[in-house]
C-alpha positions as CSV (number, residue, x, y, z in Angstrom):
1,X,101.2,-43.7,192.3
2,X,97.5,-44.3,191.4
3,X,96.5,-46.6,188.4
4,X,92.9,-47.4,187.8
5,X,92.1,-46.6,191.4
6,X,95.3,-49.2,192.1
7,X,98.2,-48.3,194.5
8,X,101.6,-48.7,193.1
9,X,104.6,-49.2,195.1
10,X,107.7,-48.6,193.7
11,X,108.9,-51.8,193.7
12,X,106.4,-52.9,191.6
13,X,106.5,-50.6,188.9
14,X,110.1,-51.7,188.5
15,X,109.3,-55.3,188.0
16,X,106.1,-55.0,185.5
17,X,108.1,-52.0,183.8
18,X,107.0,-52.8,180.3
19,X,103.8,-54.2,181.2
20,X,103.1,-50.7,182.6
21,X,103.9,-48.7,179.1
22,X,100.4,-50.7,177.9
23,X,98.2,-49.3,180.8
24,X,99.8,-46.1,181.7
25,X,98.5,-42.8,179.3
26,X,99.5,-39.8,178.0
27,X,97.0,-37.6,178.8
28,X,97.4,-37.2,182.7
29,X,97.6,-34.1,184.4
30,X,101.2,-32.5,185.2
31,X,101.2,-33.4,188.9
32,X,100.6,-37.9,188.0
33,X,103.3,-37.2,185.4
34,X,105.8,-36.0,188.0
35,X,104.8,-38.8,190.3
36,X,104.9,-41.4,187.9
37,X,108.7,-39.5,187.3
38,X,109.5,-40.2,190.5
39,X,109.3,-44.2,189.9
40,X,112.1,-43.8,187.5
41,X,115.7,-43.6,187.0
42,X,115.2,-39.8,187.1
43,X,113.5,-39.8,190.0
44,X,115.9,-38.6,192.6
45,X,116.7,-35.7,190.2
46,X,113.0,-35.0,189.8
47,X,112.6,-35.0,193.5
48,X,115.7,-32.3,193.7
49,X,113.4,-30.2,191.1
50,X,110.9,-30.2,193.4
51,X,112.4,-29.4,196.3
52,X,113.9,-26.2,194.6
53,X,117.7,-28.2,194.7
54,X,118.1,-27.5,190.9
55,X,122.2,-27.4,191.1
56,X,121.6,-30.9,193.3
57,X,119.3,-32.0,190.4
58,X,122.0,-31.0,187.8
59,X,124.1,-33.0,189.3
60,X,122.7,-36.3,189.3
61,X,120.6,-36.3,186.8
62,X,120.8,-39.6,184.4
63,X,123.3,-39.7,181.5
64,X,122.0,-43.0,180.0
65,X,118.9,-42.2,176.9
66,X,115.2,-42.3,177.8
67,X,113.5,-45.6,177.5
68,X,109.9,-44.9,178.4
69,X,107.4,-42.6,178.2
70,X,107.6,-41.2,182.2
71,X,111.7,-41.4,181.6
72,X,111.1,-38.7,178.2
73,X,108.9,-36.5,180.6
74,X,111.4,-36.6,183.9
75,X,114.0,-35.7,181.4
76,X,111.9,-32.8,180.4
77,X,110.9,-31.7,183.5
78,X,114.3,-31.6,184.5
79,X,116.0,-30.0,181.9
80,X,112.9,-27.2,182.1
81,X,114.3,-26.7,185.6
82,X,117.5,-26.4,185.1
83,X,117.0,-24.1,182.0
84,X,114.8,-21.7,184.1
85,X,118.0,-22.0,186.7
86,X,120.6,-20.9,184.2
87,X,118.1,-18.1,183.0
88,X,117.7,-17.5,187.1
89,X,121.4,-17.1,186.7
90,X,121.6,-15.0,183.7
91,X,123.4,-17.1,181.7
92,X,120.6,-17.7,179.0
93,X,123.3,-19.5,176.4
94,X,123.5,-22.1,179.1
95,X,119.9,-22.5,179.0
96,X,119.5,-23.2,175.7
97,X,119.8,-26.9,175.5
98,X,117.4,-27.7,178.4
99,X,115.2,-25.2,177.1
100,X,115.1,-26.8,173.9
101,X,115.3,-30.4,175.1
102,X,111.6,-29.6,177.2
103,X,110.2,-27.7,174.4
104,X,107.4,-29.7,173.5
105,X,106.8,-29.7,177.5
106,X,107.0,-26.2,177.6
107,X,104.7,-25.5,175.1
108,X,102.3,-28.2,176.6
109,X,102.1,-25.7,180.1
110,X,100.8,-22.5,180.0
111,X,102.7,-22.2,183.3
112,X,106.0,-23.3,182.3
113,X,105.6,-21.0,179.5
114,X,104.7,-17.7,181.9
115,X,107.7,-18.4,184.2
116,X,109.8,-18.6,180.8
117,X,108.7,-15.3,179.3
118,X,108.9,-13.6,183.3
119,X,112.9,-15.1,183.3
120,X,113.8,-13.9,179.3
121,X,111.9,-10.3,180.5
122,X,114.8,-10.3,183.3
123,X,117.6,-11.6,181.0
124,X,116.6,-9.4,178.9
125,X,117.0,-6.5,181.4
126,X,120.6,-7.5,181.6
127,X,122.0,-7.0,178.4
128,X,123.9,-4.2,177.2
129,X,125.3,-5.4,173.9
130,X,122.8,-4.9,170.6
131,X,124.3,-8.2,169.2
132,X,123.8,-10.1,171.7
133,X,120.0,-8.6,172.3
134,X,119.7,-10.0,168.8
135,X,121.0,-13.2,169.4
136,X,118.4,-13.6,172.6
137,X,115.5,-12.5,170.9
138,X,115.8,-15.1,168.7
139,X,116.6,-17.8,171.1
140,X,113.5,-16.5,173.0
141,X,111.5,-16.4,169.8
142,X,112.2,-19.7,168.4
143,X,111.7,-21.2,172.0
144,X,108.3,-20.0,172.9
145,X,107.2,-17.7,170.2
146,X,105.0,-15.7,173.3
147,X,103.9,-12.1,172.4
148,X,106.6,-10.7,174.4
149,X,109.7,-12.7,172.4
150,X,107.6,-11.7,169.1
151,X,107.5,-8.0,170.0
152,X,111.3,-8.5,171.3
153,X,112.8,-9.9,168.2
154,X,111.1,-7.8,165.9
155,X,111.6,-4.5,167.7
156,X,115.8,-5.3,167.1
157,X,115.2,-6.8,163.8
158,X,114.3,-3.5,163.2
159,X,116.5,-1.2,164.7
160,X,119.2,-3.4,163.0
161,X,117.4,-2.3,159.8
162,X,117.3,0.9,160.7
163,X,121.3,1.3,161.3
164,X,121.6,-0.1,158.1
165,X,119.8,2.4,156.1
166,X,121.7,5.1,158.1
167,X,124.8,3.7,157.5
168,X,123.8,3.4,153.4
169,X,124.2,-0.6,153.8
170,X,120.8,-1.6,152.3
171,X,118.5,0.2,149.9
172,X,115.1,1.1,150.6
173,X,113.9,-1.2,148.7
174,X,115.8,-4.2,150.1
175,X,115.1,-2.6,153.5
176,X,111.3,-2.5,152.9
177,X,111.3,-6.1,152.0
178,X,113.0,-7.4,154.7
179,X,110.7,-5.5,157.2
180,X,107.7,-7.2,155.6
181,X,109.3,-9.9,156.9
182,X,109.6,-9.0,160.5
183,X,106.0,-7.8,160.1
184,X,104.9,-11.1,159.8
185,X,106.8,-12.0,163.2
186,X,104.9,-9.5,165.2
187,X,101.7,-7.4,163.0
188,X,100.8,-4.2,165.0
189,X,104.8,-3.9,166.9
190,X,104.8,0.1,166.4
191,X,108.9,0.0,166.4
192,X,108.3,-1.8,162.8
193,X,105.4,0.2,162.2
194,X,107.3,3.4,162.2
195,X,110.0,2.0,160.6
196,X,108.2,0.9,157.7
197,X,106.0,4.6,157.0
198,X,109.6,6.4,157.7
199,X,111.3,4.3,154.7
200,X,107.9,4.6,152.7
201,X,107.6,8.5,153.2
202,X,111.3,8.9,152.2
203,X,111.1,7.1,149.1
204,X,107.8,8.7,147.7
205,X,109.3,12.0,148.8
206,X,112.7,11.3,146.6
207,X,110.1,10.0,143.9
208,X,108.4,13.3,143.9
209,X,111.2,15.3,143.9
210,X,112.5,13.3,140.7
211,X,109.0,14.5,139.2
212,X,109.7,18.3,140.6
213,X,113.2,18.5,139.2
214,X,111.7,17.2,135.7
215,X,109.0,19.4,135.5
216,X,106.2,16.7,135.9
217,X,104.1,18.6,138.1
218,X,100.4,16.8,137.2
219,X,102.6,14.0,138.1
220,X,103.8,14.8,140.7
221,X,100.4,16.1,142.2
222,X,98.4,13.1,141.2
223,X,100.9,11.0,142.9
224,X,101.0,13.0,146.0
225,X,97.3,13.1,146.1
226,X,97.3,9.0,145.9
227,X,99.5,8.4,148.9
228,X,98.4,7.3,152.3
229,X,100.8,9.0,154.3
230,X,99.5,12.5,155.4
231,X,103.2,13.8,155.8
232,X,103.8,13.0,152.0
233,X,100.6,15.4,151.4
234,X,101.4,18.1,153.8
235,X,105.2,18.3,152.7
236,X,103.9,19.1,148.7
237,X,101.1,21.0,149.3
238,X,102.9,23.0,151.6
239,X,105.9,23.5,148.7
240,X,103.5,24.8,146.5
241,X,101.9,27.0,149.3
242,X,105.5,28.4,150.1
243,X,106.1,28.9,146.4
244,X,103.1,31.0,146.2
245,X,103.8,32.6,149.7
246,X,107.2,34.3,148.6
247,X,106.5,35.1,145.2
248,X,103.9,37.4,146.5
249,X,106.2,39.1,149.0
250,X,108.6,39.5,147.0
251,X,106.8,40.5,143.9
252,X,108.4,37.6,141.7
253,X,104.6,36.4,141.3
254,X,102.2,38.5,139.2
255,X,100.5,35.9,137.0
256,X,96.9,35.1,138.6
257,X,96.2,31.7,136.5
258,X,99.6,30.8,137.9
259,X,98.7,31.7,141.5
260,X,95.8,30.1,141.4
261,X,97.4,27.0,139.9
262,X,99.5,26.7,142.5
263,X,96.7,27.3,145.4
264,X,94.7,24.4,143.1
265,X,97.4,21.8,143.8
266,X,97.6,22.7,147.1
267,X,94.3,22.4,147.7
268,X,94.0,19.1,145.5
269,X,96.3,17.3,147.7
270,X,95.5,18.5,151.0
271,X,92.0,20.4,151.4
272,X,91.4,19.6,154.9
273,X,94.9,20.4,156.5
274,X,94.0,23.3,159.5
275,X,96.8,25.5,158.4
276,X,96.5,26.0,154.8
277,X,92.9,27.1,155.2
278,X,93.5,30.9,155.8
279,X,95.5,30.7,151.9
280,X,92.6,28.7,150.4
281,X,89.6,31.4,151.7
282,X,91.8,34.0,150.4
283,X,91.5,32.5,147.5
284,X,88.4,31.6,147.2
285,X,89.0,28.0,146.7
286,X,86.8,27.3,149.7
């Protein structure tokens, strides 16, 4: 290896071993740092890693503790390698430990970090059991944290969330928490997105119809007309629109103030919507 413009030889590396850990720094590029490697007790397994021999590396890698700086980073490196293998492999819980052992490696290379995500987006591939799915996603999360591992774990998060509320498990409420939650794991993911306007729409909808079956129907319209979801609007201005529809076909509507009323709360809610706009002209509320 190269120090200060100085050749190295092996040999003497070994001898002036400490006296090295005073000159030698950090902050070398990737390919000095595997050389450097190479002068350790790691180095034959290095060299394997190199060479593409991962099971050959596996195999005689070092089973005493790191010492040095270069030892930490061969240990690494190797353990990156043979993580990537198992992942090659499909056997991602074998993975975990060398995975985690080169994690602040991993997140140190760009590169390392690519060929990770490119192996978990095969592994991935590969499963069949939603549990397990979980269990990866967060492995794959908590390893690299990458854009695909975010938008993994928090597309099953919620499609865990969602079984729940079909199978009555959690409440709304709980549910919409919770997905707050895996929000924060992955913003714009449109799997949580729709997850969270579906649970939103359903409980304003059952909040309304608490408000219909009680009579409070200024209530009901003023909080219709404050929601941001344009199904909540369309739903109960459309009700009132139907209400207004049959009782005029089937003569059960004579009053006008009250067929007006109910074209005015149409109309407050949703005044724009393309289909109701025939009703409101023939009212004149247009």
């Amino acid at each position: 290896m190269m120090v200060k413009n100085l050749l190295i030889m092996p040999g003497c590396y070994h001898h002036y071993l400490q006296t090295w850990q005073n000159i030698l720094v950090d902050n070398i590029d990737s390919s000095q740092k595997i050389l450097r490697s190479l002068y350790t007790d790691w180095g034959l397994a290095v060299a394997a890693c190199v060479e593409g021999d991962i099971q050959r590396a596996i195999q005689i890698k070092p089973s005493n503790k790191t010492v040095t700086v270069v030892e930490t980073f061969a240990c690494k490196f190797v353990a990156y390698h043979e993580g990537c293998y198992q992942l090659q492999q499909y056997k991602w819980r074998e993975a975990i430990l060398p995975l985690n052992q080169a994690k602040s490696e991993i997140q140190a290379s760009l590169n390392w970090q690519q060929e990770i995500d490119k192996l978990c987006t095969l592994q991935r591939q590969n499963i069949s059991n939603f549990t397990e799915h979980l269990e990866f996603a967060q492995f794959w999360y908590d390893l690299l944290a990458s854009q695909l591992a975010r938008s993994y774990l928090a597309e099953y998060k919620a499609e865990q969330l969602r079984e729940k509320l079909a199978n009555e498990t959690i409440s709304s409420e709980k549910a919409l928490r919770e997905l707050q939650e895996i929000k924060k794991i992955d913003e714009y993911n449109p799997v949580v997105t729709d997850l969270i306007e579906r649970v939103e729409v359903t409980q304003e909808l059952k909040e309304i119809d608490r408000l219909l079956r009680n009579g409070q129907y200024e209530t009901m319209v003023k909080r219709a007309r404050l929601t941001h979801h344009e199904r909540v609007r369309f739903i109960v201005a459309n009700f009132f629109l139907e209400i207004l529809i049959d009782g005029l076909k089937n003569g059960n509507l004579h009053d006008p103030k009250l067929i007006m009323q109910l074209g005015s709360w149409a109309y407050e809610i949703c005044p724009n919507e393309p289909e109701f706009q025939a009703i409101y002209q023939s009212l004149r509320l247009r």
